[in-house]
KEKE-3310 file (N, C-alpha, C; in steps of 0.2 Angstrom, whole numbers, plus 5000, padded with zeros to 4 digits):
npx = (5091:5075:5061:5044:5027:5011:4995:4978:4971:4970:4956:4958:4966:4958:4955:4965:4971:4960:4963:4975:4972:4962:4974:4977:4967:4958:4953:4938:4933:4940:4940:4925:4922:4932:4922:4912:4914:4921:4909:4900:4907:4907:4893:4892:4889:4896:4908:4927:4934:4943:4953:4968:4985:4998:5016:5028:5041:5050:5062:5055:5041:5029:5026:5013:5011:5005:4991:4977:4959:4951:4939:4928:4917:4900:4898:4912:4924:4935:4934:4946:4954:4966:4984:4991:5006:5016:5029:5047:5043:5039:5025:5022:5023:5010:5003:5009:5000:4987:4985:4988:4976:4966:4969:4966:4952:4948:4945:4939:4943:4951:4947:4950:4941:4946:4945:4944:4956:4963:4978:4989:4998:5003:5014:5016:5003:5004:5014:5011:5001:4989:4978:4974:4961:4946:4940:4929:4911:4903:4886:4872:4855:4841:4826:4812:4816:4819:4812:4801:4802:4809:4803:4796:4794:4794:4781:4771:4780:4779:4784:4788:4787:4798:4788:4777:4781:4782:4788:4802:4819:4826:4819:4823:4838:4841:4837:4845:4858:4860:4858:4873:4880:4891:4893:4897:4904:4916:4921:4929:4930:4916:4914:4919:4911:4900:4883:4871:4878:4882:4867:4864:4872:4869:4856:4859:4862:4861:4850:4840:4826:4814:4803:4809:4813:4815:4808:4809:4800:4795:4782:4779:4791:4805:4818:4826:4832:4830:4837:4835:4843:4834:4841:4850:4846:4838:4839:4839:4848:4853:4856:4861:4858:4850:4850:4847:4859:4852:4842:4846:4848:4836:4832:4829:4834:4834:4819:4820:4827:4819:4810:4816:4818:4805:4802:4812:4802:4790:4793:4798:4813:4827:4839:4844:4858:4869:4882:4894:4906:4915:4919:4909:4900:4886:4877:4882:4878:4864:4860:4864:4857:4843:4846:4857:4871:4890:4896:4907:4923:4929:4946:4948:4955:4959:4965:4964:4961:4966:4950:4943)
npy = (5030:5034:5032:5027:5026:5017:5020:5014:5029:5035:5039:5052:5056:5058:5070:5078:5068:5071:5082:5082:5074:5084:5092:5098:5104:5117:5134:5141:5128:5117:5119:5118:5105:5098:5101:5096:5079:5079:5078:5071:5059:5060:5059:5047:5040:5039:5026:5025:5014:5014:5025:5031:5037:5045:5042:5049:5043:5048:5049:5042:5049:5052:5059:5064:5066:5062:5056:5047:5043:5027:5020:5007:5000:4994:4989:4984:4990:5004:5018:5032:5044:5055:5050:5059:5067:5077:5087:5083:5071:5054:5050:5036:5024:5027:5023:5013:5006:5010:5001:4988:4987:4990:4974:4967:4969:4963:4971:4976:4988:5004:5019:5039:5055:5070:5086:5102:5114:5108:5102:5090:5073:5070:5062:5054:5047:5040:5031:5025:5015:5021:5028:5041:5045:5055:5069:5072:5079:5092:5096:5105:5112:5123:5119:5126:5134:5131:5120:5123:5125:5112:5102:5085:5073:5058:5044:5031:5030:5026:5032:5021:5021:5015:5010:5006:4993:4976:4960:4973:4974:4963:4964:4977:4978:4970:4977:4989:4982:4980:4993:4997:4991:4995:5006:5024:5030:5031:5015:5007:5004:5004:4991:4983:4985:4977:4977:4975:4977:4990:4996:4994:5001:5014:5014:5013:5025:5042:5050:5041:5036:5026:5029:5039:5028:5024:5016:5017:5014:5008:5007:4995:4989:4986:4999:5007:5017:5027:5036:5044:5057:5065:5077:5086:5108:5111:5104:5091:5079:5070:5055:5043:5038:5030:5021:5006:4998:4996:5007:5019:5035:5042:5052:5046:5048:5060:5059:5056:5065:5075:5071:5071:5084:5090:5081:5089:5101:5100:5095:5109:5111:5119:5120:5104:5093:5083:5074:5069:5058:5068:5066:5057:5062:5062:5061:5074:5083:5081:5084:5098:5103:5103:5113:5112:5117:5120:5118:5114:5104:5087:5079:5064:5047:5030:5014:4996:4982:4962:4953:4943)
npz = (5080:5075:5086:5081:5084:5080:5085:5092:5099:5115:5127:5131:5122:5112:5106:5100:5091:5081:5078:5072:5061:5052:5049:5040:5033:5026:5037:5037:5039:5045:5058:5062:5057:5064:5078:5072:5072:5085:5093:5090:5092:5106:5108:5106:5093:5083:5079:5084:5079:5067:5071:5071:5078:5077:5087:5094:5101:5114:5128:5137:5135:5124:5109:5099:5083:5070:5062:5054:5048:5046:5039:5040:5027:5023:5013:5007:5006:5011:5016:5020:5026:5021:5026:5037:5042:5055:5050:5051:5047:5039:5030:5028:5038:5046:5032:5030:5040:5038:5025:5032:5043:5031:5027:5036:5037:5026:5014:4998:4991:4995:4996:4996:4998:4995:4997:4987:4991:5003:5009:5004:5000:4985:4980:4989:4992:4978:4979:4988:4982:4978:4966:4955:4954:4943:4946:4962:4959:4971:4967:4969:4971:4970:4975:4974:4964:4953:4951:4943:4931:4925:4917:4910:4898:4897:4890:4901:4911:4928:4946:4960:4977:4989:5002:4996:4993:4993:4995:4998:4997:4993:4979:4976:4977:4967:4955:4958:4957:4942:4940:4941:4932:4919:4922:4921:4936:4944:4938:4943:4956:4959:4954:4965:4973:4985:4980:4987:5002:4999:4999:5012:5018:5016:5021:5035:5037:5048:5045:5040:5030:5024:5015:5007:4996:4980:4966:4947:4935:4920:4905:4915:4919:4930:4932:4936:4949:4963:4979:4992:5004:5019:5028:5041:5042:5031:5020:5005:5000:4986:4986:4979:4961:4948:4931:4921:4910:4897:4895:4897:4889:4884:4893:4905:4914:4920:4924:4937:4941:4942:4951:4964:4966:4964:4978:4986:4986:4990:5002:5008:5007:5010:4998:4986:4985:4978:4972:4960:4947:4940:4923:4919:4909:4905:4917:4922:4914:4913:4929:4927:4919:4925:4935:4942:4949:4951:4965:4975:4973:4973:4977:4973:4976:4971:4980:4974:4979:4979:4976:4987)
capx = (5085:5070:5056:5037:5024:5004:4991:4972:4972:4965:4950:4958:4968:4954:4955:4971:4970:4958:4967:4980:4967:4961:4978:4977:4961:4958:4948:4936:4931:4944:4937:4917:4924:4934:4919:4905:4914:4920:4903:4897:4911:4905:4885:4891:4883:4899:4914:4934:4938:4948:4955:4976:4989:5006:5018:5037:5043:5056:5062:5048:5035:5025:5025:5007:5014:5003:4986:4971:4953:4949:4930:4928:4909:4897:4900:4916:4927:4934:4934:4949:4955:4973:4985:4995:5011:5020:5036:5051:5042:5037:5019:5024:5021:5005:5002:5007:4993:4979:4985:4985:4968:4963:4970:4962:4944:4947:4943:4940:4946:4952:4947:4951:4940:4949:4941:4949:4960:4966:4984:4989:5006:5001:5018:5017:4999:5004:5018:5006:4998:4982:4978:4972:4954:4942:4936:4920:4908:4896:4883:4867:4851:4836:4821:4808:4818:4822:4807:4794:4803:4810:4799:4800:4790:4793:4776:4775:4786:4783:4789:4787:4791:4797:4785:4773:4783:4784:4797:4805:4826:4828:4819:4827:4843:4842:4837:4853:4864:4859:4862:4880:4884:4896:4893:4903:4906:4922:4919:4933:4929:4909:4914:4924:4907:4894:4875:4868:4881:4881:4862:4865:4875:4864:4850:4863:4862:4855:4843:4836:4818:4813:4801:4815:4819:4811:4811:4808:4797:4794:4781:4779:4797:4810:4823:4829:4831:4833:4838:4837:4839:4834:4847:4847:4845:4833:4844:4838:4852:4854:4862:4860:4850:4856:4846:4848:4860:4849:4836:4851:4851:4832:4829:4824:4838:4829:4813:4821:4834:4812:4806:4820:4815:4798:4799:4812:4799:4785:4795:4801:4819:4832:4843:4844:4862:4871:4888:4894:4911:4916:4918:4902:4896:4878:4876:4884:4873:4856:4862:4865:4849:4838:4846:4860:4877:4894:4898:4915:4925:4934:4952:4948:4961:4958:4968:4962:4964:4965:4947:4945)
capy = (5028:5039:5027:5029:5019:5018:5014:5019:5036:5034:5042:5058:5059:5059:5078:5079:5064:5072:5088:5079:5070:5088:5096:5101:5106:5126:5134:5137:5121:5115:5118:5115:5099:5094:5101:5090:5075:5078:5080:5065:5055:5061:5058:5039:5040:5036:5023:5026:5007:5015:5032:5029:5039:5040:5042:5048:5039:5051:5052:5041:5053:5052:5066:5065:5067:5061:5053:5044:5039:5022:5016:5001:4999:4987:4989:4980:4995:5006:5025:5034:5052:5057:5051:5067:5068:5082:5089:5081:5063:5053:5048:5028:5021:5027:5024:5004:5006:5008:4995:4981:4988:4985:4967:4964:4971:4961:4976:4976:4991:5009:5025:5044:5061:5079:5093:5106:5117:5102:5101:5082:5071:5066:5055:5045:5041:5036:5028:5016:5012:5024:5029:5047:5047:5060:5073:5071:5089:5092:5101:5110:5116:5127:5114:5131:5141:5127:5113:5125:5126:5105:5097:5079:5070:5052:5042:5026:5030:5029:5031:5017:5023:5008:5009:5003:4986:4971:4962:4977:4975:4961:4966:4983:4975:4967:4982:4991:4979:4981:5000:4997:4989:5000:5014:5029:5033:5027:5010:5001:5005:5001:4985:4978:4985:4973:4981:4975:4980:4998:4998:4994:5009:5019:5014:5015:5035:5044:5050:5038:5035:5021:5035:5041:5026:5024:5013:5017:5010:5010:5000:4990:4985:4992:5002:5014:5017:5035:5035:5052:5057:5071:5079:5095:5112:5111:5101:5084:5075:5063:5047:5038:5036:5023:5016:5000:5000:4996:5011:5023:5039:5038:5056:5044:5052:5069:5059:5054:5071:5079:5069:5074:5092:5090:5079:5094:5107:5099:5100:5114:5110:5126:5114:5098:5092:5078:5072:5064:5059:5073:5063:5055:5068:5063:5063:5079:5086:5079:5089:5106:5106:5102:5118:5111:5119:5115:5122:5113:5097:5081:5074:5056:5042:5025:5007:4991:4975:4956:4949:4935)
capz = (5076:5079:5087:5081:5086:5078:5090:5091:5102:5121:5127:5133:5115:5103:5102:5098:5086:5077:5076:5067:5052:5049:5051:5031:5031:5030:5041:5042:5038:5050:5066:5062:5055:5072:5082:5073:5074:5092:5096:5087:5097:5112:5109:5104:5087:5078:5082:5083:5080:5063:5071:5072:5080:5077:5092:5092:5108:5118:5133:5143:5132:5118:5106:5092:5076:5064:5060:5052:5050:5041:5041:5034:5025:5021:5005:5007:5006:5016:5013:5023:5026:5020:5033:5039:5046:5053:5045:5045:5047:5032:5031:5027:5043:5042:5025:5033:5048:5034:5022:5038:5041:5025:5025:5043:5037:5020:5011:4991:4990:5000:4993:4999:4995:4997:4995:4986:4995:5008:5008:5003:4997:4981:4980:4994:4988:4972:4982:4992:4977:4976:4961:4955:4949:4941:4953:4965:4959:4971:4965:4974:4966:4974:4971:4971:4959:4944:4949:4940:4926:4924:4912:4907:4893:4895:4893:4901:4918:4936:4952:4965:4983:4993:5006:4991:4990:4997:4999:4995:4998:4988:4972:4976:4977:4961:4950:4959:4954:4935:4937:4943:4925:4915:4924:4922:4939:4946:4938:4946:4962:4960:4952:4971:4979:4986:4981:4995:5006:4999:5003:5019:5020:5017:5028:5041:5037:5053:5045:5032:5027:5017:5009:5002:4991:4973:4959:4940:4930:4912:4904:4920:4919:4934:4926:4939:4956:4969:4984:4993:5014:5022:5030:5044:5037:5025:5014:5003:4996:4983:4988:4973:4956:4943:4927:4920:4905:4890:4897:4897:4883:4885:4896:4909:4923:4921:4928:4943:4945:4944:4959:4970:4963:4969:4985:4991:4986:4994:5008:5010:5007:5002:4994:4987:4986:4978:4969:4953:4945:4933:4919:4918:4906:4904:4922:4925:4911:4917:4932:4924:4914:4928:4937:4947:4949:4954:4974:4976:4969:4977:4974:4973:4976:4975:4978:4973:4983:4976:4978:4991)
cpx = (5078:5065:5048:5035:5015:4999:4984:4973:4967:4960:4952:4963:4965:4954:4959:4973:4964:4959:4972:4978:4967:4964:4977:4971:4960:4952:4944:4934:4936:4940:4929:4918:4926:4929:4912:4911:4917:4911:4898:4900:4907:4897:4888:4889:4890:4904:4920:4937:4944:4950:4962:4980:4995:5011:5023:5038:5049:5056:5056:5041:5035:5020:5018:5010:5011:4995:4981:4966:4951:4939:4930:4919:4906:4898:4907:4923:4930:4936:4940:4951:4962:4978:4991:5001:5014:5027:5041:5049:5040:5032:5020:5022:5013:5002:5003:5003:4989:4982:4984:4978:4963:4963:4965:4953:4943:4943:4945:4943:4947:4950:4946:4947:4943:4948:4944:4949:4962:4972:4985:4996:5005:5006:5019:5010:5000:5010:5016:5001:4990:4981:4973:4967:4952:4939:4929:4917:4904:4895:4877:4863:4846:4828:4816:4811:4819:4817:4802:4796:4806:4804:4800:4792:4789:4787:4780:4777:4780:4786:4784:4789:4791:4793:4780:4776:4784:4784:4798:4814:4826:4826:4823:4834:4845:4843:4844:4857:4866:4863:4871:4883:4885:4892:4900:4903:4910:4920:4923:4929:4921:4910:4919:4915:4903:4888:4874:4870:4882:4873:4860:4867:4871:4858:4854:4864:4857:4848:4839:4828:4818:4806:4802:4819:4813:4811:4806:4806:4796:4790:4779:4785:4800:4815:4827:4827:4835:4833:4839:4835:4838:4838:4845:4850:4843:4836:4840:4844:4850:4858:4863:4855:4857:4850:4851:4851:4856:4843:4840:4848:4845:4828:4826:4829:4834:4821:4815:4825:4825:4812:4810:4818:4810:4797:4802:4808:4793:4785:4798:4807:4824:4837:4841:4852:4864:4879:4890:4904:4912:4915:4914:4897:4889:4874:4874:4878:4864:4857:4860:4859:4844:4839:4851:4867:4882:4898:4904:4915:4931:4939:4951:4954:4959:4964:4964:4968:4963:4959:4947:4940)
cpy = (5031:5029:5028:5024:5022:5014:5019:5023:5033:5039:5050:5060:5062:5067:5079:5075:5067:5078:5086:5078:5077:5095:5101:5106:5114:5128:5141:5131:5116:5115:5116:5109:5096:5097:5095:5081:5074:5075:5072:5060:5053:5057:5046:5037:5039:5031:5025:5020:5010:5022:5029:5034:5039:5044:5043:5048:5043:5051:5049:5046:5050:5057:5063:5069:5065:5055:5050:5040:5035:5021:5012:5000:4994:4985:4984:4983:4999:5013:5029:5042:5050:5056:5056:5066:5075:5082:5087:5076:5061:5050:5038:5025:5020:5025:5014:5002:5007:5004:4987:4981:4986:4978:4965:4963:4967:4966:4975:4983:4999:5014:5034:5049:5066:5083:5098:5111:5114:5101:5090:5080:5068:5061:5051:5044:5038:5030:5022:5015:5014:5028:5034:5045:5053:5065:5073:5078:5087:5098:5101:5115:5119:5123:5122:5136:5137:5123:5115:5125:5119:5100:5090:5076:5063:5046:5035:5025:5033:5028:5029:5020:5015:5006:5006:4995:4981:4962:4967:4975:4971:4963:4975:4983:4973:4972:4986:4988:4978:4990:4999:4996:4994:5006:5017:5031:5027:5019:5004:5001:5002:4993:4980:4981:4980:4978:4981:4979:4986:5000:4998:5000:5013:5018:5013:5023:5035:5047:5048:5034:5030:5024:5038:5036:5025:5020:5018:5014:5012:5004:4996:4986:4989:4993:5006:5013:5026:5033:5044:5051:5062:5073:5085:5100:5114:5108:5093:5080:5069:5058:5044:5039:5035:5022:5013:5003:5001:5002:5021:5029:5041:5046:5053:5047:5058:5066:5059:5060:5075:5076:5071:5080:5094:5087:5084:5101:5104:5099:5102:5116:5115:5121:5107:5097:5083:5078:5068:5066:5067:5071:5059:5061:5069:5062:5071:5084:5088:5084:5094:5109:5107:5108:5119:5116:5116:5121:5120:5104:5093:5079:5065:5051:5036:5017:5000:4986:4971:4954:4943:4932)
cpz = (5079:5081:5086:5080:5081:5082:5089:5099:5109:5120:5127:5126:5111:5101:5098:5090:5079:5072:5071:5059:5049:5048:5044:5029:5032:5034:5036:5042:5040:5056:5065:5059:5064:5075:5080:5075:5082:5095:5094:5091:5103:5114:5105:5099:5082:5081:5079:5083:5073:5063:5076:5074:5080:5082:5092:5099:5110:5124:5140:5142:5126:5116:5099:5089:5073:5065:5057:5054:5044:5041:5037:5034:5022:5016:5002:5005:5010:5012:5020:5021:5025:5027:5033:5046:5047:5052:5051:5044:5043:5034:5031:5033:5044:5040:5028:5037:5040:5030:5027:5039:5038:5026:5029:5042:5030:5015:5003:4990:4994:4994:4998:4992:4997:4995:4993:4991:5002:5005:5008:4998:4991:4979:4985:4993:4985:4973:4984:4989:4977:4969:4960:4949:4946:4948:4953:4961:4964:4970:4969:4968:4973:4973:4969:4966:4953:4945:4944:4931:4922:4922:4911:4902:4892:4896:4898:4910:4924:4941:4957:4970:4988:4997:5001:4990:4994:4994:4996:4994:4991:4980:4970:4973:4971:4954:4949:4955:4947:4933:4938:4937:4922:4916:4924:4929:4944:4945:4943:4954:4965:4958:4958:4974:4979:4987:4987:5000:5005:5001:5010:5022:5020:5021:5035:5040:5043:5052:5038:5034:5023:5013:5004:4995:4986:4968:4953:4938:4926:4909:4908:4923:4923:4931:4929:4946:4960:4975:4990:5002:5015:5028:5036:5040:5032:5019:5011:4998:4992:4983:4982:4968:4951:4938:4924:4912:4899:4890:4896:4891:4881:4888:4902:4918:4924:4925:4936:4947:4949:4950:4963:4970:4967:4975:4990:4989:4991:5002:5011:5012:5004:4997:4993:4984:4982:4975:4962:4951:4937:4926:4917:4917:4907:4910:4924:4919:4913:4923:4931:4921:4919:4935:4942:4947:4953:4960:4976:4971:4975:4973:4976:4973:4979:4976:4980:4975:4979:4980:4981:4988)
residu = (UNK:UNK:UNK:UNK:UNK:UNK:UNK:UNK:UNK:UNK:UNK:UNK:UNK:UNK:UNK:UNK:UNK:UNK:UNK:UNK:UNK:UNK:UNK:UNK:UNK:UNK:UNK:UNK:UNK:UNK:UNK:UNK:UNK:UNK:UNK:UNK:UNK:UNK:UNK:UNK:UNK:UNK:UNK:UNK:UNK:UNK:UNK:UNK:UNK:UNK:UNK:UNK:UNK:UNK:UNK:UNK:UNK:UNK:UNK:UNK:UNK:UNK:UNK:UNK:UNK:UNK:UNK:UNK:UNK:UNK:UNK:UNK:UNK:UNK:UNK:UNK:UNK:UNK:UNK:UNK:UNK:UNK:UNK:UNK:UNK:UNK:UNK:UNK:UNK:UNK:UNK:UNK:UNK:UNK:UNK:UNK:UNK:UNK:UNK:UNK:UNK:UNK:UNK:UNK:UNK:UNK:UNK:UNK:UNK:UNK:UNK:UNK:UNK:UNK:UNK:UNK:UNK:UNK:UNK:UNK:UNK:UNK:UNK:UNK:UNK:UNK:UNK:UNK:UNK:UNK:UNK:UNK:UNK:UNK:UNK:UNK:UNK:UNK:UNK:UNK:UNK:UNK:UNK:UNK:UNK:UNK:UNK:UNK:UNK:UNK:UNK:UNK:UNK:UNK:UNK:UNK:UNK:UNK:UNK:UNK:UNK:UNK:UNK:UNK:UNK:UNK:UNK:UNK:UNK:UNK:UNK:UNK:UNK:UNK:UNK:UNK:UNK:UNK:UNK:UNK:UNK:UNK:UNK:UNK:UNK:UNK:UNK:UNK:UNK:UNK:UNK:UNK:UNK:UNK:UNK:UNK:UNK:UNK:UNK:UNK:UNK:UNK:UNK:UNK:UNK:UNK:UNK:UNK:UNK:UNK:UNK:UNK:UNK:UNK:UNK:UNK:UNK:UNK:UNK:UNK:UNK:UNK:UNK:UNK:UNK:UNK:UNK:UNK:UNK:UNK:UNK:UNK:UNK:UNK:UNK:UNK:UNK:UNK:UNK:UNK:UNK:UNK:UNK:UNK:UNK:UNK:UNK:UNK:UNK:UNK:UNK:UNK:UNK:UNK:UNK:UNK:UNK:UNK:UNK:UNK:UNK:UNK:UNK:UNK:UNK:UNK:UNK:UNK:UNK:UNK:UNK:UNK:UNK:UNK:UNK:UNK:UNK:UNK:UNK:UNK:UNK:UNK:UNK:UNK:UNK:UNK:UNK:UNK:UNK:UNK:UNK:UNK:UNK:UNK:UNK:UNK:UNK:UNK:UNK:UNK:UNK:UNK:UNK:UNK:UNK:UNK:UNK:UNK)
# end
């Protein structure tokens, strides 16, 4: 009976352990992948409390054979990498290390993104009970080539910058939790998150700004919310932007896609950079209008846990 073990990787393994995760991955997006997060290791700026190794026991050695990276997040989620076995061995064991994980982090729910062209077992996913979403896009526009040309008309509307607020989380918090309501994007998956504790997440980004967060206003009433980090490389991403359902259909995402438009032209941003579920048409529209395109797409998989 062969013998394989799952442990977290010692210090002198992590290489290797990470060679594993991004065994699938093509290069080059292979290797610039395993050098940024070595390097993040090393600089201490990330943790390895959910990076597993699996172990075929021979001979008084221990041969790496297979891998994953769980993170479990504020949110109440954990978001993991594909785990990767090599050939003839079956990923299951594995695929049993991140479900304990899960149970142990009482996780509402696990979700994996894969980038196309990443090799992946679609049936032992759907085996350990992940279930195949809509594909992530992301998309990337040029703020100075499309901002001069993104108009919007809505009286009525502006934008708060949270440093303008106080208390700011919780009234922020509150608004969020409006946008989440029957949204199109992966709803099951936003309906196990905790708001709060996705904003957490985000201001747990290395490089977030409470500049960068925004409410909507309409009327005097909040109705929306941006969230956007500055990234390196002249890049501005969009983390998030949500309005409240009754405000929806309204042109009022076209206010909030502009502002990104304009805060990465002012400065001096070659991109701005975000994601959205495919199927969340009038997202993806809103988008396309305001000059965005689609630069790659994610295979999504998610599994839902019983709320405690």
């Amino acid at each position: 009976m062969t013998d394989i073990t799952v442990t977290t990787p010692l210090a002198d393994e992590l290489d290797v352990a990470f060679r594993l995760v991004f065994a699938n991955v093509p290069e080059p997006e292979k290797s610039l992948a395993i050098e940024s997060v070595l390097r993040q290791v090393s600089a201490l700026k990330i943790s390895c409390h959910g990076l597993f190794i699996a172990k075929l026991l021979a001979k008084q050695e221990a041969q790496p054979i297979g891998a994953f990276f769980a993170q479990k997040r504020l949110d109440g989620t954990v978001l993991s990498s594909p785990p990767v076995m090599l050939p003839p061995f079956s990923p299951d064991i594995l695929f049993e290390a991140l479900n304990q994980f899960c149970r142990e982090n009482q996780a509402t729910a696990a979700f994996m993104q894969i980038p196309q062209g990443e090799k992946f077992q679609k049936t032992a996913l759907r085996k350990h009970g992940f279930d195949e979403q809509p594909d992530l896009l992301a998309l990337a526009a040029q703020p100075h080539f499309v901002q001069q040309n993104v108009e919007t008309r809505n009286a009525g509307c502006q934008l708060i910058s949270a440093e303008e607020i106080d208390p700011f989380f919780d009234r922020f918090t509150l608004v969020a939790e409006k946008t989440f309501r029957k949204t199109q994007d992966y709803p099951d998956l936003l309906a196990r998150m905790s708001v709060s504790g996705f904003l957490h997440e985000l201001e747990h980004l290395e490089h977030h700004q409470r500049k960068n967060w925004f409410l909507l206003q309409k009327n005097g009433k909040d109705v929306g919310v941006l969230i956007l980090t500055e990234v390196p490389e002249k890049v501005l991403e969009l983390n998030y932007m949500g309005l409240i359902p009754e405000t929806r259909g309204q042109g009022l995402g076209k206010e909030l896609v502009v502002l990104a438009l304009k805060v990465a032209a002012e400065r001096k941003k070659h991109f701005v950079v975000t994601s959205v579920n495919e199927q969340n048409t009038p997202a993806v529209n809103c988008y396309m209008r305001a000059g965005f395109q689609i630069v790659n797409r994610s295979r999504v998989f998610i599994k839902l846990f019983e709320k405690r």
